[in-house]
Backbone as a chain_set.jsonl record, in Angstrom:
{"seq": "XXXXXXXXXXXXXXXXXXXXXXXXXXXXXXXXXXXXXXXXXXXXXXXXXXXXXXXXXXXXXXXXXXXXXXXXXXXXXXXXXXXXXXXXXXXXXXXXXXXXXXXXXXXXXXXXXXXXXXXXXXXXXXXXXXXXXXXXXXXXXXXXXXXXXXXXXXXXXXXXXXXXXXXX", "coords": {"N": [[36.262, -32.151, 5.237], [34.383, -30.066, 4.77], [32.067, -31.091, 6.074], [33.288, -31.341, 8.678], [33.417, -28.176, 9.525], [31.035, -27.23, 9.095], [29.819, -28.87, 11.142], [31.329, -27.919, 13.462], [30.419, -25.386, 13.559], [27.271, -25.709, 13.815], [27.305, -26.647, 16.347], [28.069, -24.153, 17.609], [26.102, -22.35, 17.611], [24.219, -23.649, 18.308], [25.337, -23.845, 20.539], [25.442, -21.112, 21.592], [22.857, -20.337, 21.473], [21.247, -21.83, 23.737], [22.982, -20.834, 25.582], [21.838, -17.935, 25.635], [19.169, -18.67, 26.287], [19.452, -19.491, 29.004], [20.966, -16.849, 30.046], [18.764, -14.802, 30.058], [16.8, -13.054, 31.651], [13.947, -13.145, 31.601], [13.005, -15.865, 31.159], [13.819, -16.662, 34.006], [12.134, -15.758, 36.092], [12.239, -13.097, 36.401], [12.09, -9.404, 36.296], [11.611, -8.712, 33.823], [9.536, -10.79, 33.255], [7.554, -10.645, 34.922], [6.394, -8.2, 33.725], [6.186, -9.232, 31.162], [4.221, -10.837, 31.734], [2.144, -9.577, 32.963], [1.274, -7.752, 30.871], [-0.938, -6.026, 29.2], [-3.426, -6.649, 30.603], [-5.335, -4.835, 31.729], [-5.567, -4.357, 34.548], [-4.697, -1.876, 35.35], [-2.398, -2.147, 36.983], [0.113, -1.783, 36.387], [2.874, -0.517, 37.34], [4.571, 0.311, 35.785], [3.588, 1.718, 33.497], [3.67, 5.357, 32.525], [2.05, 8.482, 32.615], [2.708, 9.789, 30.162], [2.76, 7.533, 28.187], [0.44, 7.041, 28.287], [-2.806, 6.727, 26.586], [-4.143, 9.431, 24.969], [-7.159, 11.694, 24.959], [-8.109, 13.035, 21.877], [-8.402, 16.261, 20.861], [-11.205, 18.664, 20.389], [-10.975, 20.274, 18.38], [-9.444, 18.475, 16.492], [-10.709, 16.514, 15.765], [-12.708, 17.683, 14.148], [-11.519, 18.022, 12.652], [-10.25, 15.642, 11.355], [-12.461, 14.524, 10.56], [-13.549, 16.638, 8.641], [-11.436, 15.577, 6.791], [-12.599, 13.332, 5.853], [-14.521, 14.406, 4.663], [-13.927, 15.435, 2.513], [-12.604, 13.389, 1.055], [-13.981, 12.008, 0.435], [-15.881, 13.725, -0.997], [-14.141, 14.41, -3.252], [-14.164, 11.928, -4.153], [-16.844, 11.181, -5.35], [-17.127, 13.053, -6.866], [-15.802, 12.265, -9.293], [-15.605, 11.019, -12.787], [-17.52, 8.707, -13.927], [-16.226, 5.032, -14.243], [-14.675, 2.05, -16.053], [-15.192, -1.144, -14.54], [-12.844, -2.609, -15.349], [-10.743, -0.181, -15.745], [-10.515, 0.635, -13.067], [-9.894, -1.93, -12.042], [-6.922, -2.406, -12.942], [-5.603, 0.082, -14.166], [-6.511, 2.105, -12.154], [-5.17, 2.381, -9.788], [-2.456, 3.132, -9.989], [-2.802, 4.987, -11.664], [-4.525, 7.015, -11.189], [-8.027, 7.73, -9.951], [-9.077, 9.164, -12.47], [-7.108, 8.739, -14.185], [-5.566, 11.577, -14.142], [-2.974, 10.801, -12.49], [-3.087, 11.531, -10.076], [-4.024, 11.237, -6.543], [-6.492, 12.189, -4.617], [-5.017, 14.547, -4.206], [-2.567, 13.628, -3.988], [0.29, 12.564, -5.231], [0.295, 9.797, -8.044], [2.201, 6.802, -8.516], [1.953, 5.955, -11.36], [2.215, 7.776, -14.786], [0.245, 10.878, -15.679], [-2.264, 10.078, -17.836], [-4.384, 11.22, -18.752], [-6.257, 13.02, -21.301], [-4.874, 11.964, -23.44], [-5.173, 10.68, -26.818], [-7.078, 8.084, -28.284], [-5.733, 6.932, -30.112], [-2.835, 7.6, -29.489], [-2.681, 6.051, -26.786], [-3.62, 3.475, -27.154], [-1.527, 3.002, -28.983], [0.747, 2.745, -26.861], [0.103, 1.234, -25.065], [0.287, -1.13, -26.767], [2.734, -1.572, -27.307], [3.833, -1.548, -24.689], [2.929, -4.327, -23.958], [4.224, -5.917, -25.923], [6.496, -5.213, -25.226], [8.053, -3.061, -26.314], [8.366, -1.021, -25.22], [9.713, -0.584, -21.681], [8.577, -2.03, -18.975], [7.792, -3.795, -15.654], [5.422, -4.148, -14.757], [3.35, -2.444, -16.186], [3.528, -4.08, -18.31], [2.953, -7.105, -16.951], [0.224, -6.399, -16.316], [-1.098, -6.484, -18.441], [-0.151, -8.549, -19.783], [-2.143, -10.702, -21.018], [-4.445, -9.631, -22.115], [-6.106, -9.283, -25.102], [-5.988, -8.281, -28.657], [-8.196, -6.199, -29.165], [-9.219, -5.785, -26.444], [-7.005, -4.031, -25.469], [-7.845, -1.918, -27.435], [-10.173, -0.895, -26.354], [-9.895, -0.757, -23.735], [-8.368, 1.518, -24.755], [-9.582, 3.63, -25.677], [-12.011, 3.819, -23.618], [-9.8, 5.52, -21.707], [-9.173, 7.376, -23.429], [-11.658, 9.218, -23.527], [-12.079, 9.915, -21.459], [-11.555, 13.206, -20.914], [-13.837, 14.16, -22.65], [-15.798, 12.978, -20.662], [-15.203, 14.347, -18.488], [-16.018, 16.916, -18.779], [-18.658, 16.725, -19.305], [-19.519, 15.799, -16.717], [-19.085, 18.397, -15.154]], "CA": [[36.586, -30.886, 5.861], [33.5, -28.96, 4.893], [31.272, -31.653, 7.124], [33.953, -30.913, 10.014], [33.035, -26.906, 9.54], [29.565, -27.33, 9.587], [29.275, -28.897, 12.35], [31.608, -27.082, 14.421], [29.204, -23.745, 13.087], [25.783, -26.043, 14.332], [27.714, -26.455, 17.415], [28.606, -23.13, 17.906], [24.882, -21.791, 17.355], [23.248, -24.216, 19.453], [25.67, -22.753, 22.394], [24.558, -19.682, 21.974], [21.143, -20.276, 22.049], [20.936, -22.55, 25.11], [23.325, -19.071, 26.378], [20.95, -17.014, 25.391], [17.79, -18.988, 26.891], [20.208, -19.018, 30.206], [20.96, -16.065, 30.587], [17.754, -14.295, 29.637], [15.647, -13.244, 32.944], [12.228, -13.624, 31.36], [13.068, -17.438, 31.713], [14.153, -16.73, 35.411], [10.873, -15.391, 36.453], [12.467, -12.019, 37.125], [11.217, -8.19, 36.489], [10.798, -8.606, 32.756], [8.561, -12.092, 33.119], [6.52, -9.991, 35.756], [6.026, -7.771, 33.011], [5.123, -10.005, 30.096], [3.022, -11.692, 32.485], [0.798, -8.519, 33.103], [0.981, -7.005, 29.534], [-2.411, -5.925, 28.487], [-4.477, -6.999, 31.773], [-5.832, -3.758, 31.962], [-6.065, -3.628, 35.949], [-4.191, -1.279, 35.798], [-1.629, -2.166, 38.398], [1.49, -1.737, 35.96], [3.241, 0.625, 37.841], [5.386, 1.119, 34.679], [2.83, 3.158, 32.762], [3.203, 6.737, 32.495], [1.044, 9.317, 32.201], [3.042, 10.286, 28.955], [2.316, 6.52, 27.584], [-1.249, 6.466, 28.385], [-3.463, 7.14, 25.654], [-4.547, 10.824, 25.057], [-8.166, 12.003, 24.151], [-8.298, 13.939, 20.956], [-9.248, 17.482, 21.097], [-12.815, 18.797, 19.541], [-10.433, 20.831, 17.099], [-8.654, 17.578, 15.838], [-11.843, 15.548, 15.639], [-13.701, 18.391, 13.737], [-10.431, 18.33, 11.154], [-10.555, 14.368, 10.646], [-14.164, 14.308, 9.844], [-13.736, 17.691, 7.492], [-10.508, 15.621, 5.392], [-13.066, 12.063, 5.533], [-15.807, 14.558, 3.991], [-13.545, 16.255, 1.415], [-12.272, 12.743, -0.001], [-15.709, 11.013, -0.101], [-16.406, 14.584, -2.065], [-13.297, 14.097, -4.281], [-14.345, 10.624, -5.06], [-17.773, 11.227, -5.53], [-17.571, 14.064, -8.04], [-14.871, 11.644, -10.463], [-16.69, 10.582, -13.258], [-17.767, 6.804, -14.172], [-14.922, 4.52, -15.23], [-15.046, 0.715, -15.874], [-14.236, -1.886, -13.376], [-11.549, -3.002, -15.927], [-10.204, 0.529, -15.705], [-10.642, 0.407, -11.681], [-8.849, -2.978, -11.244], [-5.785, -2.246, -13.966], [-5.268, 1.63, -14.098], [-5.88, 3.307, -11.322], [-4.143, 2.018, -8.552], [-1.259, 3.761, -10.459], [-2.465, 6.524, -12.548], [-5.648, 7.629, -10.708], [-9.392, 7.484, -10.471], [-9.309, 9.857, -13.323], [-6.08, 8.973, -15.398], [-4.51, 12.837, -13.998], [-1.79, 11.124, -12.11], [-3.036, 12.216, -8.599], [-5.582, 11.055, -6.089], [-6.858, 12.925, -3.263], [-4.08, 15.554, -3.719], [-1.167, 12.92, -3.958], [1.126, 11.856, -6.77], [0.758, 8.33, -8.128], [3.081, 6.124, -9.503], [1.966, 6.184, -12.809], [1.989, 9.422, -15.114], [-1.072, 11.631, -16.554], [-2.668, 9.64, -19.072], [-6.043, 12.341, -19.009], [-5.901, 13.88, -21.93], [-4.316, 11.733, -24.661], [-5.828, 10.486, -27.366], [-7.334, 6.93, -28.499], [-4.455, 6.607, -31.168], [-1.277, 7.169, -28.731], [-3.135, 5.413, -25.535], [-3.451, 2.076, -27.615], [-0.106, 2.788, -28.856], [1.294, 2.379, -25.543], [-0.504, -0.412, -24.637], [0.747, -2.268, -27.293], [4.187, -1.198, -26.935], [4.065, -1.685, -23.44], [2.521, -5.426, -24.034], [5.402, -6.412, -26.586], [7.643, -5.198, -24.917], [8.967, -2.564, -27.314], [8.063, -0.018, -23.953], [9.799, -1.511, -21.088], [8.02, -1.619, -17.814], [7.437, -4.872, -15.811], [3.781, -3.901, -13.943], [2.408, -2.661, -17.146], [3.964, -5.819, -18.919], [2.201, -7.818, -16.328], [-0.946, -6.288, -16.368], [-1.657, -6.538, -20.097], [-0.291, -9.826, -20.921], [-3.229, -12.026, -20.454], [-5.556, -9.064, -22.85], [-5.852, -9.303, -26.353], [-5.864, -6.08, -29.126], [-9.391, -5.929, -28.924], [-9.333, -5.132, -24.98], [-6.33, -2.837, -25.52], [-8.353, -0.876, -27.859], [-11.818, -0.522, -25.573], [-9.375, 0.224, -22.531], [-7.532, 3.096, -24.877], [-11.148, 4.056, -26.103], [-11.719, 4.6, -22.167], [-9.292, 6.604, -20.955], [-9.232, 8.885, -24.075], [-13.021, 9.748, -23.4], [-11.555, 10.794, -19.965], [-11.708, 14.721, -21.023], [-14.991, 14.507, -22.55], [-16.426, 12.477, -19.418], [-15.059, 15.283, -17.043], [-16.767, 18.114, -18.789], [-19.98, 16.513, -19.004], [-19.86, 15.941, -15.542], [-19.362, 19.568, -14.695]], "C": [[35.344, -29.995, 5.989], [32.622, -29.685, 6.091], [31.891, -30.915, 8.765], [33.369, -29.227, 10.317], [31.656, -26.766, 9.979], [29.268, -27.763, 10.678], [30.143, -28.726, 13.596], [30.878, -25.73, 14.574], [27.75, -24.245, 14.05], [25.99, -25.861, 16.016], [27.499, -25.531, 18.225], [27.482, -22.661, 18.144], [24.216, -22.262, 17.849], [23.912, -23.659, 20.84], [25.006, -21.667, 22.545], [23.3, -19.489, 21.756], [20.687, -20.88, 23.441], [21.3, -20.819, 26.143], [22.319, -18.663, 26.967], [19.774, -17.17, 26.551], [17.93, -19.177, 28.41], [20.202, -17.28, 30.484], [19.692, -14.64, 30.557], [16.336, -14.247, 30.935], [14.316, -13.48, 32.819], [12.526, -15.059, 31.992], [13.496, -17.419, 33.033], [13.066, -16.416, 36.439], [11.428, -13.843, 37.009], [11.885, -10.939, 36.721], [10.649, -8.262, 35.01], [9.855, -10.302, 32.842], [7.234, -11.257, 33.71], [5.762, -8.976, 34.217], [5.292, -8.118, 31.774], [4.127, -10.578, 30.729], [1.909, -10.345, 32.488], [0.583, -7.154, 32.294], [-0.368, -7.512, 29.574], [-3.444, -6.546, 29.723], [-5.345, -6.731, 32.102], [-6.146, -3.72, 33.164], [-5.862, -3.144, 36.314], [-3.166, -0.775, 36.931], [-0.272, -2.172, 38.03], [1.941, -0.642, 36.477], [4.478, 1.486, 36.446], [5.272, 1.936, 33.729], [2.87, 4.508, 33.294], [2.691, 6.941, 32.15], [1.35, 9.515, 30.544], [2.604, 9.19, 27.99], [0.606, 6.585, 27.739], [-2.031, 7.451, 27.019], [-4.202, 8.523, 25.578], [-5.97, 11.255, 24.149], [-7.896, 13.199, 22.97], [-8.95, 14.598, 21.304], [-10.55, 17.81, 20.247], [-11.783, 19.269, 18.089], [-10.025, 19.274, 15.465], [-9.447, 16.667, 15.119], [-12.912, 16.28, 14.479], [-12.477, 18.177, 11.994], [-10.343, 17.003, 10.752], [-12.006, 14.053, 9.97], [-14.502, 15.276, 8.602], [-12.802, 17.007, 6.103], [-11.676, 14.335, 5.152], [-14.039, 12.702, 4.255], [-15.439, 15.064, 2.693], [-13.046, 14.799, 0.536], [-13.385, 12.151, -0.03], [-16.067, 12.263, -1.187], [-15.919, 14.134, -3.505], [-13.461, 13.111, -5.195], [-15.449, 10.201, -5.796], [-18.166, 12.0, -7.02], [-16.039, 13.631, -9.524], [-16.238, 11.321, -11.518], [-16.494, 9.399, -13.181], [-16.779, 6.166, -14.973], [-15.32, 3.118, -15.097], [-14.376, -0.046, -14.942], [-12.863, -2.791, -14.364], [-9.994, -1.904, -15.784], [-9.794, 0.547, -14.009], [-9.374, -0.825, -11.288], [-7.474, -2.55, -11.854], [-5.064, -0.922, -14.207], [-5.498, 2.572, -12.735], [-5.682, 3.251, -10.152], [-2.732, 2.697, -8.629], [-1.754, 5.597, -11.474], [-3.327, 7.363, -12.171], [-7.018, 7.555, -10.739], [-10.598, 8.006, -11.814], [-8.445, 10.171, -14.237], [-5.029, 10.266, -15.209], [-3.652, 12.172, -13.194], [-1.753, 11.474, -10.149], [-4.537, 11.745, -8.188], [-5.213, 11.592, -4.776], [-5.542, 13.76, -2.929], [-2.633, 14.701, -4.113], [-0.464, 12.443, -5.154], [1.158, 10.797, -6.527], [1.659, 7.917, -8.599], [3.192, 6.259, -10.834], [1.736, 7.814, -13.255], [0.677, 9.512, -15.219], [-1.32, 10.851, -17.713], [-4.092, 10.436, -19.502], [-5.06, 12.783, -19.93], [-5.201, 13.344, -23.365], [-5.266, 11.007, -25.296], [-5.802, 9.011, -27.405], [-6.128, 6.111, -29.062], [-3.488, 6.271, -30.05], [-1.839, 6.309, -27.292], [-3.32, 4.017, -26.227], [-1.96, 1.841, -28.042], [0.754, 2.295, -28.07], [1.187, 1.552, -25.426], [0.563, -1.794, -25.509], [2.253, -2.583, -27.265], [4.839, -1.559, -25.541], [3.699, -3.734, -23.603], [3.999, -6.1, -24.622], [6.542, -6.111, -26.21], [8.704, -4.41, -25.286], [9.259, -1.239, -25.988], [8.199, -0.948, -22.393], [9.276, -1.069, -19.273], [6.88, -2.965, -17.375], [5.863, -4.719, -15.17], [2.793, -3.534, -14.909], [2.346, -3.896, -17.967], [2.805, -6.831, -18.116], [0.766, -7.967, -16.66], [-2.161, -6.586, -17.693], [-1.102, -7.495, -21.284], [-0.921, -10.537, -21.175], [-4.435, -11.292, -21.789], [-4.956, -9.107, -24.298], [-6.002, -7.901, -27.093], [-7.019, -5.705, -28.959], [-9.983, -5.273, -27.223], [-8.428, -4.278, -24.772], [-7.158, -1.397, -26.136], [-9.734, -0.382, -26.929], [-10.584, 0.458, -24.481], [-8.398, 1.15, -23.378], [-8.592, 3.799, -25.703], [-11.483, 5.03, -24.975], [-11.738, 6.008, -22.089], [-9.405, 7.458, -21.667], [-10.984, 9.802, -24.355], [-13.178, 10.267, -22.203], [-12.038, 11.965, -19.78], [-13.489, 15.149, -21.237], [-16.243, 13.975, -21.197], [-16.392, 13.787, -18.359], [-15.667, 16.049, -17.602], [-18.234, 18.129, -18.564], [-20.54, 16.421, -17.723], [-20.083, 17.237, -14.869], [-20.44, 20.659, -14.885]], "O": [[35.147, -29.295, 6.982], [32.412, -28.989, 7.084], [31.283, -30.277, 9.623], [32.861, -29.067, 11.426], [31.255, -26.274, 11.034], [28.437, -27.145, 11.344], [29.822, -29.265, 14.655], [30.803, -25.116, 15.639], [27.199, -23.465, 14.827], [25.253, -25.242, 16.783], [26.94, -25.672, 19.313], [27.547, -22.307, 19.321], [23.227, -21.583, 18.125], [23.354, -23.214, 21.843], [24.19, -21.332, 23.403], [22.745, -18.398, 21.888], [19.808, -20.354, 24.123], [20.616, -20.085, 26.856], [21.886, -18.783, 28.113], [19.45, -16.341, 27.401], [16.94, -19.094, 29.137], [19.341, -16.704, 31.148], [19.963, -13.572, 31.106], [15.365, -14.987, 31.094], [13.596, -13.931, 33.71], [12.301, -15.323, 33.173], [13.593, -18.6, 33.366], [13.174, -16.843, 37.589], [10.975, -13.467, 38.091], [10.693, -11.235, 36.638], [9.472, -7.967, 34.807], [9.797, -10.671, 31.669], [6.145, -11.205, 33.139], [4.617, -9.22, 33.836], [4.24, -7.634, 31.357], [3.087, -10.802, 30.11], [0.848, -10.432, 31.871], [0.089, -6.072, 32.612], [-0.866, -8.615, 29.799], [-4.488, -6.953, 29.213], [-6.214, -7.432, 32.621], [-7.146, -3.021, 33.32], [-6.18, -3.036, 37.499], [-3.045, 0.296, 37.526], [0.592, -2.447, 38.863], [1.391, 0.384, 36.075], [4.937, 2.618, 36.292], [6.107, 2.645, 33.168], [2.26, 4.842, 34.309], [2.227, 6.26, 31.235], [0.434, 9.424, 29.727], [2.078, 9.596, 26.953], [-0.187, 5.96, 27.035], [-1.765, 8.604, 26.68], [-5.075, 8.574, 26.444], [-5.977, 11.196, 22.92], [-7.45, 14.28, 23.354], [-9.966, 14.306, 21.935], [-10.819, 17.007, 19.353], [-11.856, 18.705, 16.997], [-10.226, 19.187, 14.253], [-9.084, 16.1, 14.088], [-13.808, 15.61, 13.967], [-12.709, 18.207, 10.786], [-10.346, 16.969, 9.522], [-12.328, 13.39, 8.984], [-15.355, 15.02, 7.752], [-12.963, 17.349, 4.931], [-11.774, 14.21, 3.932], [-14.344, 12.081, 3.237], [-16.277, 15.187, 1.799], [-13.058, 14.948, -0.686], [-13.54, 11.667, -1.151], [-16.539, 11.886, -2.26], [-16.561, 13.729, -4.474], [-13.186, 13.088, -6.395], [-15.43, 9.287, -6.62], [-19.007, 11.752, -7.885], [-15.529, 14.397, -10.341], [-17.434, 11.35, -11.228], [-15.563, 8.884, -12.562], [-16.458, 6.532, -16.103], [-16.148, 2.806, -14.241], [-13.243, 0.205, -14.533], [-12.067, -3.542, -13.8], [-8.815, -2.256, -15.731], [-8.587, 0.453, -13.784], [-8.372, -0.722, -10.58], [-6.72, -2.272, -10.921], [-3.858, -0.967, -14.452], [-4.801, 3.526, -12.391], [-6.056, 4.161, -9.413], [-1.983, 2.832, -7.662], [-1.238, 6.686, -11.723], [-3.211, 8.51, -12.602], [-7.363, 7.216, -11.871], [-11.761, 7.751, -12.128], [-8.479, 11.161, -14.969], [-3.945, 10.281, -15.792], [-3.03, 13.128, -12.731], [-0.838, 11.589, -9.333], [-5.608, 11.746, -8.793], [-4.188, 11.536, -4.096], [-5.018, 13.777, -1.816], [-1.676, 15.346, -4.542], [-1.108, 11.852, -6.021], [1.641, 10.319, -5.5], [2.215, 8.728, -9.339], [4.209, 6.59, -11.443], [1.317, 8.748, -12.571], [-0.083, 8.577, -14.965], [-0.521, 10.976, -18.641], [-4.721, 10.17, -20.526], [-3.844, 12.943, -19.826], [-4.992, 14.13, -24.289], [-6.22, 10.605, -24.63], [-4.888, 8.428, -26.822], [-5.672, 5.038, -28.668], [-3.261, 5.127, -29.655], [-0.835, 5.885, -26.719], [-2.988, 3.2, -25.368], [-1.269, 0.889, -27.68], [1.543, 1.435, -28.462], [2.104, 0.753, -25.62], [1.189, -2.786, -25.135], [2.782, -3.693, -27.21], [6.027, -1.795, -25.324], [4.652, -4.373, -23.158], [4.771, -6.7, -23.874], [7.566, -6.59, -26.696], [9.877, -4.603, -24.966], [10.334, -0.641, -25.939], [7.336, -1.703, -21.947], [9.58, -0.075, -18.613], [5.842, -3.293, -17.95], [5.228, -5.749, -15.395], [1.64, -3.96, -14.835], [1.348, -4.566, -18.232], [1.843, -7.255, -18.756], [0.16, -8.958, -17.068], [-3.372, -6.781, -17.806], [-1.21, -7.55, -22.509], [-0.351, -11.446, -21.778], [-5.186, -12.061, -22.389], [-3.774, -9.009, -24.629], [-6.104, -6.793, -26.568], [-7.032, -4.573, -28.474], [-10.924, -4.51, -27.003], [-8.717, -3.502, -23.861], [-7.174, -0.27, -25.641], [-10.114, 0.776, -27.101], [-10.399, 1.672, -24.399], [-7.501, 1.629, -22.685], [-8.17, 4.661, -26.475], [-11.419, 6.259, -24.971], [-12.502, 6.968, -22.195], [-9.718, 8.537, -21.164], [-11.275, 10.7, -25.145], [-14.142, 10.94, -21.839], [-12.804, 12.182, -18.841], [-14.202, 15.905, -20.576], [-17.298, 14.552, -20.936], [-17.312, 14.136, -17.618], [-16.51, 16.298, -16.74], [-18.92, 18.968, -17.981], [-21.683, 16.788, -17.451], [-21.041, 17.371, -14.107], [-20.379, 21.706, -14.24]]}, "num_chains": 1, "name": "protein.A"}
């Protein structure tokens, strides 16, 4: 019985594709074939482009305000302090280029970790590793490191505060 079902269903689904590939004017050579045919040609002889579709030059204003936000996050990123590329690949894709939680104005995923100390920032870690702190992206990230690389990377981040002042 189930064979019989099935392949009254394959049946059924090959009709309506043959249908389909019937009744479908691209395959007839009619107004939409004309059209896929002279997508992107550029000779400009689609009479179906409007003005409203055609691409619009940016104004001086608009051009003067993309180049002022490119120069304010190259600033932003420039005046972070120095973090390790362990911290880079593993932390702050989520918590920031500076542990506050926010880059270039925006809330990350992860919380504020600026600001806590060596003690509760390994805490975590380990908590988060074993599993006693449940959360599968930190889980992930910090099953492969041993306690000895928990403690450097909660060494790190809690030198965060004094890093930013020195910088200023």
């Amino acid at each position: 019985m189930k064979n019989i079902i099935v392949g009254a269903l394959t049946l059924f689904i090959i009709g309506l594709m043959v249908f389909t590939a019937m009744d479908d004017p691209v395959y007839h050579g009619g107004e939409h074939s004309k059209v896929i045919k002279d997508f992107g040609t550029g000779d400009g002889k689609n009479q179906n482009m409007t003005a409203s579709t055609a691409p619009q030059e940016k104004s001086d204003r608009e051009k003067e305000n993309e180049e002022l936000n490119a120069l304010r996050d190259k600033a932003g990123n420039a005046g972070a302090f120095k973090v390790s590329n362990e911290y880079k690949s593993k932390c702050s894709s989520c918590h920031g280029t500076n542990g506050s939680g926010f880059q270039n104005g925006k809330a990350m995923m992860g919380p504020k970790i600026f600001g806590q100390s060596e003690e509760q920032l390994y805490k975590s870690l380990a908590d988060f590793k074993a599993g006693r702190r449940e959360n599968m992206i930190m889980k992930g990230l910090l099953i492969k490191l041993n306690d000895e690389d928990l403690r450097r990377l909660a060494k790190e981040i809690g030198e965060f505060p004094q890093r930013a002042k020195e910088r200023e």
